[in-house]
N, C-alpha and C positions, 0 to 999 in steps of 0.2 A: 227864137223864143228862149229866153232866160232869166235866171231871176239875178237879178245884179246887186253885188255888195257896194253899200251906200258910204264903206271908207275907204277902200281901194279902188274899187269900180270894175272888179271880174265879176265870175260866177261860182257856183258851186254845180250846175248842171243846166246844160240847155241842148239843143236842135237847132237843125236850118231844113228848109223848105227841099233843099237839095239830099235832105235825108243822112246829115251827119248829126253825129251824136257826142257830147262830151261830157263827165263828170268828175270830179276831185276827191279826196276825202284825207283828211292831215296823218299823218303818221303819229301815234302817241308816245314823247319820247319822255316822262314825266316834266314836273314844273319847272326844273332848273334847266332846261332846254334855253340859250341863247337865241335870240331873236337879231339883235343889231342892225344891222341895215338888209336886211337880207329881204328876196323881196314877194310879194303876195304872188302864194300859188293858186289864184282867182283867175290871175290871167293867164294863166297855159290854159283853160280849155275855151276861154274867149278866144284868143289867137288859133288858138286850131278851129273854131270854127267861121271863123273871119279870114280862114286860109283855103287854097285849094288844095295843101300839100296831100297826099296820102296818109290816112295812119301811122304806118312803122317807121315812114321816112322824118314824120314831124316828130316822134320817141325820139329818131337817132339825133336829129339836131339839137335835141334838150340836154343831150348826156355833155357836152363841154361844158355847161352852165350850171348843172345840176345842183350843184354844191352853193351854190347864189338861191336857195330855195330853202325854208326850212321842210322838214320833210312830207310827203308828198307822195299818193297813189293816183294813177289817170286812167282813167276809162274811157276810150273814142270808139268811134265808130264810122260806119257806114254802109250804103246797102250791103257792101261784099262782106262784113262782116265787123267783130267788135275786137278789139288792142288792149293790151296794159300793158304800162310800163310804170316805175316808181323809180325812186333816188333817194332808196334806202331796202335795207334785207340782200344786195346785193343782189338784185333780180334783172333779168334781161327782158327787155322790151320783147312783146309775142304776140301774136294770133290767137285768141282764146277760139278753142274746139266749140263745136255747139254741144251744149250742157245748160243749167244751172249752177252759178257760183255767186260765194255771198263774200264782200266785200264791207271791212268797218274801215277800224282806224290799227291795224297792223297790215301783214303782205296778206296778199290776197288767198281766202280759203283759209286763213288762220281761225282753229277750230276754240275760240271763244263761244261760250252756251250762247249767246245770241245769236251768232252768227250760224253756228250747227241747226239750232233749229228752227231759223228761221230759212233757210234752203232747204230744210226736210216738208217744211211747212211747205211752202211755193212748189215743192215738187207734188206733195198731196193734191193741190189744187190744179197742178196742171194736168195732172194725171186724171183729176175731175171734170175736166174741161172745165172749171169753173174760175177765171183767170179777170173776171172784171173788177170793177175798180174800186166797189163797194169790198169785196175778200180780200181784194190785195190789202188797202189803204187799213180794216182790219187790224190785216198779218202786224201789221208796221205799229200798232197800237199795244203791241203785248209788251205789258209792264210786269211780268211775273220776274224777280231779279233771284240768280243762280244761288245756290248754298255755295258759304264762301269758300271750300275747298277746290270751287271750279273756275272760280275768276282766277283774270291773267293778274300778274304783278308785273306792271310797265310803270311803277318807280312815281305812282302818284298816291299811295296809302290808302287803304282798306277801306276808306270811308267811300273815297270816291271810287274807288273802283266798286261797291256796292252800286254806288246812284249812277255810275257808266253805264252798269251790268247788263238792264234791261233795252230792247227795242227803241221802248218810247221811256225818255228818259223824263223825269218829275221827281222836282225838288224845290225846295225854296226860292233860291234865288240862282237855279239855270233848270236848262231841259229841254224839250223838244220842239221846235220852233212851229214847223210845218212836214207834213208826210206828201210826198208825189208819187203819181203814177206815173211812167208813158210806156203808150203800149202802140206798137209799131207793126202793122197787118202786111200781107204780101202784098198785096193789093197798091202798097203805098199812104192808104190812110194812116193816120196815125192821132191817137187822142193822148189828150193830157190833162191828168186831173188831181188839184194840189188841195192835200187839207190843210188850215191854218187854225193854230191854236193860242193866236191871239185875243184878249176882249175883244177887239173891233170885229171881226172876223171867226164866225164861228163855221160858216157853211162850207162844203167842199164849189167848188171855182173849176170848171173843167173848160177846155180849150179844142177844136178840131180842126185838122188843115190835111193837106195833101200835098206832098213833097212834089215837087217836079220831075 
């Protein structure tokens, strides 16, 4: 189950029945970033999940090709647990600890005010047991944007780093497309449930299956 990009034909995040988990999210390396033939990081987390490989072994065979990506954070999974790896900050592919960690568009735990308090946020709530999809989906709607002395400078100018700044991002003419949940039970359950902030589509769309 994933939502598939309609020009390349990857994803940005999905699961399989078998209880893997993959998501992406671009590296911001401001506007004059080269593209040239380089190729969509959509399909590394389709191919990891259309693979049997393990986790850290499927990292290691990214790192010769790396450099064929523009840049690029990966989060996978599976039941034994969840990986990152990226091809950029010079970071090594790992086993992330169990914790909460919050992930945008630099390395991972880059203390960006959305990012800080959107994992202080989610630890409140799990700490409340209150962790369903109405609170999370919420958390992921906070538009309050940072006084400008706390935003990053990642070489895209002030303006846009304001209308980055926030969770849910809204503006003219970009912003935030859709918010998801998945939330993954020991039991094997696992639900998912995506809001969309299209005209067409205003209600939240949830989904439930049971991994094999």
């Amino acid at each position: 189950m994933a939502g598939q990009d309609l020009e390349q034909g990857g994803t940005w995040l999905g699961c399989t029945r078998s209880g893997r988990f993959a998501a992406v999210t671009n590296v911001r390396e401001g506007f004059n970033q080269s593209r040239g033939r380089l190729k969509s990081r959509g399909q590394l987390p389709l191919d990891f999940l259309l693979s049997d490989q393990p986790p850290l072994d499927y990292l290691d065979t990214l790192q010769p090709q790396a450099g064929q990506y523009t840049g690029y954070n990966l989060l996978l999974g599976d039941r034994h647990g969840l990986y990152f790896g990226s091809n950029r900050n010079q970071q090594q592919s790992r086993a992330l600890a169990p914790g909460v960690y919050g992930l945008s568009n630099a390395a991972l735990d880059t203390p960006w005010p959305k990012v800080t308090t959107g994992t202080r946020a989610l630890q409140r709530l799990i700490d409340a047991q209150n962790t369903s999809a109405e609170a999370l989906l919420e958390l992921l709607q906070q538009r309050d944007i940072p006084a400008d002395p706390l935003l990053p400078d990642t070489g895209i100018g002030l303006e846009w780093e304001r209308r980055l700044g926030a969770r849910f991002i809204e503006s003219k003419d970009y912003g935030t497309r859709s918010s998801l949940v998945l939330l993954g039970a020991d039991d094997g359950n696992y639900q998912v449930h995506e809001q969309s902030y299209t005209p067409h589509w205003g209600k939240t769309k949830s989904y439930s299956f049971s991994i094999e």
